[in-house]
C-alpha positions as CSV (number, residue, x, y, z in Angstrom):
1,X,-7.3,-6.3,13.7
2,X,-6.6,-3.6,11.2
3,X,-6.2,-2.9,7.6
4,X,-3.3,-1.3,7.0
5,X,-3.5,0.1,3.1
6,X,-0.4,2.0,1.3
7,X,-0.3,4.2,-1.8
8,X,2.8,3.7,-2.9
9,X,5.1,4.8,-6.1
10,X,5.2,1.3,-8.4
11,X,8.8,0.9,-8.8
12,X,8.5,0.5,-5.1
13,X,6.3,-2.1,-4.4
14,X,8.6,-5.0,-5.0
15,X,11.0,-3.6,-1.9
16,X,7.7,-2.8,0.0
17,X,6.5,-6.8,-0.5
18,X,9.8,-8.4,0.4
19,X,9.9,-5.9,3.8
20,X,6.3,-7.1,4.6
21,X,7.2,-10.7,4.2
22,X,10.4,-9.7,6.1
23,X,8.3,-9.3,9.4
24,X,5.7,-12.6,8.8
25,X,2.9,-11.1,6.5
26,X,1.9,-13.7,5.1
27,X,-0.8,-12.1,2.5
28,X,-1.7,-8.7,0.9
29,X,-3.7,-7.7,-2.3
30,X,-2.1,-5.0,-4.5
31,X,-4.1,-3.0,-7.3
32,X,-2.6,-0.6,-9.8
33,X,-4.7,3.1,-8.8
34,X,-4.2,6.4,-10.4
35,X,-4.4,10.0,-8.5
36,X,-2.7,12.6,-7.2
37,X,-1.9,14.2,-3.6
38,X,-0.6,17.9,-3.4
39,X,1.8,17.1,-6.5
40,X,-1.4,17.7,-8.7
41,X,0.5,15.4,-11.3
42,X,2.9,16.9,-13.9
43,X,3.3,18.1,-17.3
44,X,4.9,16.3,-20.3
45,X,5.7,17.0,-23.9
46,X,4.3,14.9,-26.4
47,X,5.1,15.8,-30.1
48,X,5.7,19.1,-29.2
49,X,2.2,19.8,-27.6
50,X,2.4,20.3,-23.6
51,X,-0.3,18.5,-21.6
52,X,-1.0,17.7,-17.9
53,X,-0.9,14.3,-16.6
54,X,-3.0,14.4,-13.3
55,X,-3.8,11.1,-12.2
56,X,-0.6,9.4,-11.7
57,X,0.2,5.6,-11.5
58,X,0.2,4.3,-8.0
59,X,0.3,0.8,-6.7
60,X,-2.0,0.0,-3.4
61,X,-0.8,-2.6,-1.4
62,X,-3.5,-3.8,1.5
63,X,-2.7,-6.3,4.4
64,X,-5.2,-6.9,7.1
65,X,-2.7,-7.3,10.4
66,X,-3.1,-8.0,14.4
67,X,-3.3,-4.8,16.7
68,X,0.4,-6.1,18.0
69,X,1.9,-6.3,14.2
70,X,0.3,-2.3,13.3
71,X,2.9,-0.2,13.9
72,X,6.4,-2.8,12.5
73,X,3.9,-2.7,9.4
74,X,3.9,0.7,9.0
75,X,7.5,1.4,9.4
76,X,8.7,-2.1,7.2
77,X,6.3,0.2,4.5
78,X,7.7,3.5,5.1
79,X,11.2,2.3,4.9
80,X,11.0,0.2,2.0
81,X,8.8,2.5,0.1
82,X,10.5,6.2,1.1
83,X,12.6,7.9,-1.4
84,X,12.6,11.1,0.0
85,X,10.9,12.9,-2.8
86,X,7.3,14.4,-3.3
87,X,4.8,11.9,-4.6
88,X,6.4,8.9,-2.4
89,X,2.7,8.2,-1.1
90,X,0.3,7.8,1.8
91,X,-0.7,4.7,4.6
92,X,-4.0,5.2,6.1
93,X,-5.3,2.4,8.9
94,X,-8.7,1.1,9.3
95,X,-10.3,-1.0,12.3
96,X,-11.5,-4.5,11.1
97,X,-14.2,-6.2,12.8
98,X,-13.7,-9.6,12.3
99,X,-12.0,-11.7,9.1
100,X,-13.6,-14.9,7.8
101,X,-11.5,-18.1,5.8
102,X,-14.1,-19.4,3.4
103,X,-12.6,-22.7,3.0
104,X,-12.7,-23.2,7.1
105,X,-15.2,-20.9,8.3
106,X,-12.2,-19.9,10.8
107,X,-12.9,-16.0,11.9
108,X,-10.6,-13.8,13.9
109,X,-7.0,-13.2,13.9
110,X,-6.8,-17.2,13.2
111,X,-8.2,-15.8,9.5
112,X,-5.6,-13.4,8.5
113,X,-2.6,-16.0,9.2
């Protein structure tokens, strides 16, 4: 198993949910995040006063997937969330020992579906 987690811009994270449902993920867990890559965040006027906004609003989307499902995950992400431009976002992947169901006590890939 493996955790597949996206930073992604959030006017993009409805396309990026539909496209993961699109290949059978059934569940994910999204937080709103703040920070910046090599964009370093931008400036913006505010009552004629310039300041720098550096942390800028993200939206993280998790999903914990089989070995077999990592790579359509990352390229349902990539296409739904790409717009081309700087700032679009980052997918890191993480090994995942074992899941548990509280409810069942189930553990393994059985877990995740």
């Amino acid at each position: 198993m493996k955790k597949v987690e996206a930073i992604v811009k959030p006017f993009k994270l409805e396309e990026v949910k539909e496209a993961l449902a699109g290949i059978g993920i059934q569940g994910m867990t999204i937080t709103e995040v703040k920070g910046f890559g090599r964009q370093k965040g931008h400036k913006e006027l505010y009552r004629g006063a310039e300041y720098v906004v550096e942390f800028l609003p993200k939206m993280k989307v998790e999903v914990i997937v089989p070995d077999d499902m990592v790579d359509r995950t990352i390229k349902a992400i990539v296409d739904a969330a790409s717009t081309g431009r700087i700032g679009d976002g980052k997918i890191f992947v993480y090994p995942v020992d074992d899941a548990i169901r509280i409810r069942t006590g189930e553990s393994g890939d059985i877990a995740i579906g």
